[in-house]
C-alpha positions as CSV (number, residue, x, y, z in Angstrom):
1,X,181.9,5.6,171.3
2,X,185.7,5.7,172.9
3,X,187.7,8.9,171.7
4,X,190.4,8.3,169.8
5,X,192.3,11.2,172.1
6,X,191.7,10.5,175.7
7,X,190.3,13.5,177.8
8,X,191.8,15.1,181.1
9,X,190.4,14.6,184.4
10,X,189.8,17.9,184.1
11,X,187.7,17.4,181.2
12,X,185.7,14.2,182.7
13,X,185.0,15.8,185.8
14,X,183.3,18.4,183.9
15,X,181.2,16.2,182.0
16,X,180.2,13.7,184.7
17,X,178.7,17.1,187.1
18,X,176.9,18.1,183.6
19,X,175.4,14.2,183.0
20,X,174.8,13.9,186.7
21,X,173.1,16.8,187.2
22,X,169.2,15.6,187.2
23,X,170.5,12.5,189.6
24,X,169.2,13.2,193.1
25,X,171.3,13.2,195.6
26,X,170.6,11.9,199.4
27,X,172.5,15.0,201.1
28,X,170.1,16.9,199.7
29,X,167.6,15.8,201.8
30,X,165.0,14.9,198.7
31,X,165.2,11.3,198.6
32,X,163.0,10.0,201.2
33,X,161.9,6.9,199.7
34,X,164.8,4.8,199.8
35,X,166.2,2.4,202.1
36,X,169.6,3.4,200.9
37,X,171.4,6.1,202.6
38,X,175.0,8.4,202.4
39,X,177.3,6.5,203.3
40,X,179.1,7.4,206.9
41,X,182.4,9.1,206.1
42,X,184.9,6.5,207.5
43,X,183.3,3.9,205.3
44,X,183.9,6.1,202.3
45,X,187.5,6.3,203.4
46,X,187.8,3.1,203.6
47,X,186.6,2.1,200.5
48,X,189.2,4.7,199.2
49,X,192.0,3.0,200.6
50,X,191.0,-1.0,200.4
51,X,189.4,-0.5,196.8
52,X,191.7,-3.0,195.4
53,X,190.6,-6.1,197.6
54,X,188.9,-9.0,196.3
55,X,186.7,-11.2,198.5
56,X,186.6,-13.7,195.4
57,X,190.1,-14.6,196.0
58,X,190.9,-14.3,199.7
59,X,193.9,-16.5,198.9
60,X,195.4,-13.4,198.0
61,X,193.8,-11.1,200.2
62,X,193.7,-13.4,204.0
63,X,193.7,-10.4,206.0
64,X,190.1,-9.2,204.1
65,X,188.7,-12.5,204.7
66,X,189.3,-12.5,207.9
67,X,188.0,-9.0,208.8
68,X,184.6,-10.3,206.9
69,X,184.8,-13.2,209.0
70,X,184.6,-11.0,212.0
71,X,182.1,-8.6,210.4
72,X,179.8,-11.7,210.0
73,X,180.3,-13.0,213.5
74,X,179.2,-9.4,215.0
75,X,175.9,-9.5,212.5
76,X,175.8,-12.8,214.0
77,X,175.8,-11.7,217.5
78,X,173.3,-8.7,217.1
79,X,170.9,-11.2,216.0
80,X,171.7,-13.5,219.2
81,X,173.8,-16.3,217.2
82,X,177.0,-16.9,219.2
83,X,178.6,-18.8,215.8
84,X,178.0,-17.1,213.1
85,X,178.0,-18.4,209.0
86,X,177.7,-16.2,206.1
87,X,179.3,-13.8,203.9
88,X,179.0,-9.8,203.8
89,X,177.1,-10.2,199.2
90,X,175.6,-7.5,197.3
91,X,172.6,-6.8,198.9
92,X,168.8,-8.7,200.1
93,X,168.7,-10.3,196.8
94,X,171.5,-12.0,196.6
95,X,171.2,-13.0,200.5
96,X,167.8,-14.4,200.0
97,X,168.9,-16.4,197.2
98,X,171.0,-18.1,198.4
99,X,168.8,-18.6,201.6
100,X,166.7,-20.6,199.2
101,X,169.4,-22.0,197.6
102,X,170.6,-23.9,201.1
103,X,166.8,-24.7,201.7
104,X,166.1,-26.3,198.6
105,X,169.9,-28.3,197.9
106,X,169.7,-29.8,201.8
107,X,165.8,-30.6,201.2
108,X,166.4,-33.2,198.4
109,X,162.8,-32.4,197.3
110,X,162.3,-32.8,193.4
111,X,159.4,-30.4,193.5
112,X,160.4,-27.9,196.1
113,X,157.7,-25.2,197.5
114,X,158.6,-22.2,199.1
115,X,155.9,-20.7,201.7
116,X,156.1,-16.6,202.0
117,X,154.0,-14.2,202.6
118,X,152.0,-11.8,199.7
119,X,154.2,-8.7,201.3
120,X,157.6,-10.0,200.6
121,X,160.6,-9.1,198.6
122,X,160.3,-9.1,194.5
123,X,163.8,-10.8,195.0
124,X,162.1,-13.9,196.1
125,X,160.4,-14.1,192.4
126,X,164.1,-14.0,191.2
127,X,164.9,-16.6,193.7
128,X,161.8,-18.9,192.0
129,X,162.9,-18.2,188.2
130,X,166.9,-19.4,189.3
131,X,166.2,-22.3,191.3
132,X,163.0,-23.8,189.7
133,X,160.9,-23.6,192.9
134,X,157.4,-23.0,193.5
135,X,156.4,-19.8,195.4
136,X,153.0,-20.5,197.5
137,X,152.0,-17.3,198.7
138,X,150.7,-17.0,202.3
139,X,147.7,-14.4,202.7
140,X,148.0,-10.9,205.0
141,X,146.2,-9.8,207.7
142,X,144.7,-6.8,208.1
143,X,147.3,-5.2,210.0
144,X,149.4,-6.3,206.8
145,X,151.6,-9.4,208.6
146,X,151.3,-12.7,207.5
147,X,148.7,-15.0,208.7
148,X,150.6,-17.4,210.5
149,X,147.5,-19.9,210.2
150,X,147.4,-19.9,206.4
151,X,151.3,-20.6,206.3
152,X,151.0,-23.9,208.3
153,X,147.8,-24.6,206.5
154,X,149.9,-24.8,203.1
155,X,152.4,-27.0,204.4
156,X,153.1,-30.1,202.0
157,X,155.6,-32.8,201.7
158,X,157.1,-30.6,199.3
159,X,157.7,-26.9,201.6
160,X,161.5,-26.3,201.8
161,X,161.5,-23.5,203.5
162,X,158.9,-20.5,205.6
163,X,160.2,-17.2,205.1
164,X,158.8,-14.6,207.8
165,X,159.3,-10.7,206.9
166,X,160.8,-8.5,209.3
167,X,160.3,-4.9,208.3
168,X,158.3,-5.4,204.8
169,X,159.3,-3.4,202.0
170,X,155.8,-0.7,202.1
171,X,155.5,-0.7,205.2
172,X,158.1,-1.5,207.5
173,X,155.9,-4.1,208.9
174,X,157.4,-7.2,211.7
175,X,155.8,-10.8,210.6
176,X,154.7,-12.6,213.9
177,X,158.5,-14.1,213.8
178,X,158.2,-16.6,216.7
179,X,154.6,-18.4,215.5
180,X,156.3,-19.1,212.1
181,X,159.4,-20.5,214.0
182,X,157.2,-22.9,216.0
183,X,155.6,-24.2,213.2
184,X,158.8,-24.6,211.6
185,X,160.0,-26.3,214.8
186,X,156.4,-28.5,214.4
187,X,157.1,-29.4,211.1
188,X,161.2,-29.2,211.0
189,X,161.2,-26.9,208.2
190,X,163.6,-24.1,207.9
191,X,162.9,-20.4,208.7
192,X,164.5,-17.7,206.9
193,X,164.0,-14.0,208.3
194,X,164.1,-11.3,205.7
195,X,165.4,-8.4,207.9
196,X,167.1,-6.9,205.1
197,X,165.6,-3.6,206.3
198,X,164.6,-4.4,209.7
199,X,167.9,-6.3,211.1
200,X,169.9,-2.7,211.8
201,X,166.4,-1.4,212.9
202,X,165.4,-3.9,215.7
203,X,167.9,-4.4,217.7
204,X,168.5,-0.8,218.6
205,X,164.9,-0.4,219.1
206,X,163.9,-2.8,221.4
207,X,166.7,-1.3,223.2
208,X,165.0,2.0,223.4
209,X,162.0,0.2,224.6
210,X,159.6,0.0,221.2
211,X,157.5,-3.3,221.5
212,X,158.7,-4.9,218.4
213,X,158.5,-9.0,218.6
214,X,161.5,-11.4,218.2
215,X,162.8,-11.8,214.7
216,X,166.2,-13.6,215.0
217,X,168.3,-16.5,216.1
218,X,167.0,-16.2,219.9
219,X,163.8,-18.2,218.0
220,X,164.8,-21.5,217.5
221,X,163.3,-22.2,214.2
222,X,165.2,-19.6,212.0
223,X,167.8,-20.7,210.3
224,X,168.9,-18.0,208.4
225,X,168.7,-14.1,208.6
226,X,169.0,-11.4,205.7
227,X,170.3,-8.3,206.8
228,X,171.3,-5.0,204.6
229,X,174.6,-3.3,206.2
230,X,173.9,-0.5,203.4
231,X,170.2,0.2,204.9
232,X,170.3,1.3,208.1
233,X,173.8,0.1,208.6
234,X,175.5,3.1,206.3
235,X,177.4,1.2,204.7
236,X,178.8,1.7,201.0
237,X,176.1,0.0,198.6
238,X,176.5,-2.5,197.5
239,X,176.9,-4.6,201.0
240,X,174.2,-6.8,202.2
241,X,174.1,-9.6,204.4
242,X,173.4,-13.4,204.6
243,X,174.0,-15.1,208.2
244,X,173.2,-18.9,208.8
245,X,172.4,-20.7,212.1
246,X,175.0,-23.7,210.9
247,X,177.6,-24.3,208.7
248,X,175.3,-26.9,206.7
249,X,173.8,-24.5,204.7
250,X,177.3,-22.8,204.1
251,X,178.3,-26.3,202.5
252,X,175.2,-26.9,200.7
253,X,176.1,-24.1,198.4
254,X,179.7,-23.9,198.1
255,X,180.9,-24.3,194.6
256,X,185.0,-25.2,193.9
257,X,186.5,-22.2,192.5
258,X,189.5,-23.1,190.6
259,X,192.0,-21.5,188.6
260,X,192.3,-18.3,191.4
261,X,195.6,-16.7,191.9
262,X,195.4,-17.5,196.0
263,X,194.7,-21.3,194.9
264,X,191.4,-23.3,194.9
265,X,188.4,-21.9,197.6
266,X,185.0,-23.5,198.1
267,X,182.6,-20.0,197.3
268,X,179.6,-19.9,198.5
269,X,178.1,-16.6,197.3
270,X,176.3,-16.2,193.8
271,X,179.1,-13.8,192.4
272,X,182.6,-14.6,192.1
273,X,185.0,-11.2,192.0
274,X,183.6,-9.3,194.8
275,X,184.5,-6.0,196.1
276,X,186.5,-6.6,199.7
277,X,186.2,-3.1,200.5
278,X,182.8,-2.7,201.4
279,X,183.6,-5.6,203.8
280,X,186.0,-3.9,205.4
281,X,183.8,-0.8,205.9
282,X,181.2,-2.9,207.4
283,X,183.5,-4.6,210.3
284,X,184.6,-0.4,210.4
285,X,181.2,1.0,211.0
286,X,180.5,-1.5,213.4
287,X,183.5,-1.3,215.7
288,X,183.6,2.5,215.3
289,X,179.7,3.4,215.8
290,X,178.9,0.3,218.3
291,X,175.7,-0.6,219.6
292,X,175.1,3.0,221.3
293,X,176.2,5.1,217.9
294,X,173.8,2.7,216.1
295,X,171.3,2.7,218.9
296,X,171.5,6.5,218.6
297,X,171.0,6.9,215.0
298,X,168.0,4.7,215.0
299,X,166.2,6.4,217.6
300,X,166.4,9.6,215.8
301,X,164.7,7.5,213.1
302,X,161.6,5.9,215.3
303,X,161.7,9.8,216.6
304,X,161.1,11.1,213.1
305,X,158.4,8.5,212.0
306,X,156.5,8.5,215.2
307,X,156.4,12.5,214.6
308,X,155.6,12.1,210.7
309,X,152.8,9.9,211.1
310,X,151.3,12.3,213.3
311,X,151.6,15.5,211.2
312,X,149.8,12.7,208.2
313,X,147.0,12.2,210.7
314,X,146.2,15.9,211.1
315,X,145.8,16.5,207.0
316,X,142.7,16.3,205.2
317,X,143.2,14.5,202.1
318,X,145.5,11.7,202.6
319,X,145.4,9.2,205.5
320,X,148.0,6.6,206.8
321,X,147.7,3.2,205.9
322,X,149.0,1.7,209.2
323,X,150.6,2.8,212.9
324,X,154.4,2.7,211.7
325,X,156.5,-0.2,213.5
326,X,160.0,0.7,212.3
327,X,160.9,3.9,210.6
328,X,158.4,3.5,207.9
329,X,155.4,5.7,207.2
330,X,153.1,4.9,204.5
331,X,149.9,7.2,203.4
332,X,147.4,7.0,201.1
333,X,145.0,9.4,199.0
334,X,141.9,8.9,196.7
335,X,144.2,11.4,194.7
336,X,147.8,9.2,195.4
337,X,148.2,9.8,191.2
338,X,147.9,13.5,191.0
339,X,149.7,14.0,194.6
340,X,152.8,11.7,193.8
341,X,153.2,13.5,190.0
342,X,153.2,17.0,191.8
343,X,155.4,16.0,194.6
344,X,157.5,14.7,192.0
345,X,158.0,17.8,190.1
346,X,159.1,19.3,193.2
347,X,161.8,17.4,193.2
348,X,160.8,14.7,195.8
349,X,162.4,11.1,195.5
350,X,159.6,9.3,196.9
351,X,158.0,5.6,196.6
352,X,154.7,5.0,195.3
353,X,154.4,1.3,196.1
354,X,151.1,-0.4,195.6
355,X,148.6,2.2,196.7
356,X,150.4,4.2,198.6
357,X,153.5,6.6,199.5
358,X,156.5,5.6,201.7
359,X,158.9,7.8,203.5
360,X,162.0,6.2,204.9
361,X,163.3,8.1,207.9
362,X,166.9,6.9,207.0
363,X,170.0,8.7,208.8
364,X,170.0,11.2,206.2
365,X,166.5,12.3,206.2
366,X,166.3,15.3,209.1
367,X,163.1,16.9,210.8
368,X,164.0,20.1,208.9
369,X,163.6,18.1,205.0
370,X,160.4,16.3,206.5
371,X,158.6,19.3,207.3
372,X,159.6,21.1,203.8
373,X,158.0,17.7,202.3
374,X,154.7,18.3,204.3
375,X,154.8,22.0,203.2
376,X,154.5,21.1,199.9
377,X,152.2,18.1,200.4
378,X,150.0,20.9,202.1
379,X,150.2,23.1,199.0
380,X,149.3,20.3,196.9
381,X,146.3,19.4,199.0
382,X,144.6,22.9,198.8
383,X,144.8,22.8,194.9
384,X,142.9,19.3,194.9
């Protein structure tokens, strides 16, 4: 209940570092399976000093919308659009709402379908529950990507929309991107990329030479592009990303907000109030880190999961589930249960996802906290 005497700051400090004591913390190197990361320091400081900005009501605050403006027309241009539409939003979920949310209000379909495959997003079941639309799941193959051939083969009169994964949740893996946009080309259906995770990955690691396939606007059939700033980005959470070929699908969801202080807006983002800040630290990180800072701090990533998915091959008693493609690795065990409760004990903050365990080589995660991991995933082994 509230205290009828307020405490000091003092006295709330001291409670909060008691409370938040059994909370992991990603400078300590622990948390290894999560696509979140520390935020960089300059985006911290700038959160600090623009806290107060609301992107709900950029009547009031032109200069904020602006800088997202600009934030969203260099995603745009990473991902090979030279005009950019979209909005920095709370994160994949949100973006790949309202992805489906253009698809299905421009496709004037009464009984909409929505064609993704079995390895996507749980946000997309979100997606299906707020707009009333039919999820038709394509099967995998078995090098986990979507088979391109049962996606067109579950075309109707009533698919809305394709979406292609790039850089799955488990496994980090790329969907055959430029198949699905020629069959949405075929069939002039839309093609929204989830590269929630993969969008700050791909770029910079096609430009240190990994093979990794097309994902983004260069294809002709996608449309739209989810891409997570606070991933691989570094940016503050909450700060995702939803970028649109064309401004059709920007007006297909714009709602009149009236009533606001800075006068009536057109919105087109599922919340209202929304924090300007993390806006601003995005447009920050990317003029301050460029394409080399982030080139740099994904390689040490790729570095890390090329080397980790070795040192997995070499153990007896868990085996990877797939060569990584982005900084993903994924093993499994016939003894996953008792491995991930141990591991767990020791502190770990890792993913069990459907079988298996993921590591994230995220910036904060070093060479030095990956081998303490496989020291203990060693020990753990010999007691099997």
């Amino acid at each position: 209940m509230i205290p009828k005497e307020g405490m000091s700051e003092d006295e709330i400090f001291a409670e909060l570092e008691k409370r938040l004591r059994s909370d992991l913390t990603f400078n300590s190197g622990k948390i290894l399976g999560s696509m979140c990361t520390y935020p960089h320091p300059l985006a911290q400081k700038v959160i600090q000093r623009y806290i107060d900005r609301n992107l709900g009501d950029p009547g009031l605050h032109k200069g904020s919308k602006e800088i997202e403006e600009e934030a969203v027309q260099m995603i745009g241009e990473l991902l090979h659009l030279k005009r950019a539409w979209g909005n920095i939003v709370s994160g994949g979920t949100e973006a790949n709402i309202l992805a489906v949310r253009a698809f299905r209000n421009l496709s004037g379909v009464e009984e909409p379908e929505l064609i993704l495959p079995r390895s996507a997003h749980f946000s997309f079941l979100k997606a299906k529950d707020l707009l009333k639309v039919k999820l038709v799941w394509a099967e995998l193959n078995d090098d986990y990507s979507v088979n391109v051939k049962d996606v067109e083969a579950k075309i109707t009169d009533n698919t809305i929309g394709i979406v292609g994964i790039a850089g799955t949740t488990g496994l980090g893996v790329v969907d055959d991107i430029p198949s699905l946009s020629d069959i949405a080309v075929d069939y002039g259906i839309p093609l929204h990329v989830d590269a929630a995770f993969g969008g700050f990955v791909i770029p910079f690691a096609k430009a240190l030479g990994y093979d990794l396939p097309d994902f983004d606007f260069k294809l002709k059939g996608v449309q739209s592009v989810t891409i997570d700033p606070h991933k691989m980005g570094m940016a503050p959470i909450p700060a995702g990303g939803i970028i649109f070929r064309e401004k059709k699908y920007m007006d297909a969801i714009n709602v009149l907000a009236p009533y606001l202080a800075g006068g009536e807006i057109f919105q087109a983002t599922i919340t209202g109030t929304r924090p300007g800040a993390n806006a601003i630290a995005v447009w920050a990180l990317l003029k301050h880190l460029g394409f080399e800072g982030y080139k740099e701090v994904v390689g040490e990533a790729m570095e890390n999961a090329k080397w980790f998915a070795e040192q997995i091959k070499a153990l007896n008693g868990v085996y990877l589930i797939r060569e990584p493609m982005l900084n993903i690795v994924s093993f499994g065990s016939k003894e996953l249960k008792k491995i991930e409760k141990d591991l767990k004990k020791r502190g770990w903050g890792i993913s069990a996802h459907r079988g298996y365990i993921r590591i994230v080589m995220m910036p904060h995660v070093k060479r030095e906290h990956l081998k303490s991991f496989l020291n203990d995933l060693v020990e753990i082994l010999k007691k099997l």
